[in-house]
N, C-alpha and C positions, 0 to 999 in steps of 0.2 A: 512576609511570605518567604519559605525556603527555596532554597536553589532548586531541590526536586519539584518543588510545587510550581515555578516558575517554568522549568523545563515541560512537566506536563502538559502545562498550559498552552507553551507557544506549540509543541507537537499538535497537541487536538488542532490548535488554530491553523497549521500548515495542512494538516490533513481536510480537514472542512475544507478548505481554502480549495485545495487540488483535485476533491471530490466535485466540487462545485464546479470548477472549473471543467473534469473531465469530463459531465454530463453533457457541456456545449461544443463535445468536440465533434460528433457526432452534427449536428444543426449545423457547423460552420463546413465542414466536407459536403454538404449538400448545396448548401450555401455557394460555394466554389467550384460545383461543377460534381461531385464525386457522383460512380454509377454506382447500380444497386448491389451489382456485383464488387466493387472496391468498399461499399460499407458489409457488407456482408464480411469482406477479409479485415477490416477494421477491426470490427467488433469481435467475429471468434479470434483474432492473433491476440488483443487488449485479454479476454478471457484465459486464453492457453499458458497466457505468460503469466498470468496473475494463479495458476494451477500449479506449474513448473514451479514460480516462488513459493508456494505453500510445502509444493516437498521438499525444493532446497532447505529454506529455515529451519520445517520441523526435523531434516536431518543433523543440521546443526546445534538444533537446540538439544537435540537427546547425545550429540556426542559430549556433551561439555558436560564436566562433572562441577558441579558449582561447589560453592561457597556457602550459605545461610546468607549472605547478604547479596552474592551475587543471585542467587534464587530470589530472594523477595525481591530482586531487581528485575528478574528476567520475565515474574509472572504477572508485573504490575504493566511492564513494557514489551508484552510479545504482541499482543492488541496492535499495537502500535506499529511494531516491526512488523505486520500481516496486513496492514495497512497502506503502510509505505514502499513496500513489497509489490502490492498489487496494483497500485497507483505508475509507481515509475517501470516497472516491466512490460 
């Protein structure tokens, strides 16, 4: 297996991983006490921020004038980047 295919792999794995994770963070803020009103600012901050990424990147991605390698790079891995974006913000 190539280094790209290996890198693929563990991404997907990181993202599952942190998706899975982020569905119990919700359950565990209630778990702990949270009110209805602090999950309500939970939940739309986690969405706003993962909206705000989506215009950050996509601005990013149309200023950059690629390459033919860095393009089949960027369209094979922007999933990814939209992803991880949305996760960590």
């Amino acid at each position: 297996m190539d280094n790209r295919k290996l890198i693929a792999l563990r991404s997907f794995i990181i993202a599952a991983g942190a998706t899975a994770a982020a569905s119990f963070v919700g359950v565990f803020a209630v778990m702990i006490g949270a009110s209805a009103v602090e999950m309500g600012w939970l939940q739309s901050s986690s969405n706003s921020l993962s909206n705000l990424g989506q215009i950050l990147w996509g601005r990013i991605s149309d200023r950059v004038r690629a390459t033919n390698a860095l393009s089949d790079f960027r369209k094979r891995n922007i999933s990814y980047s939209m992803v991880h974006a949305s996760i960590f913000l």
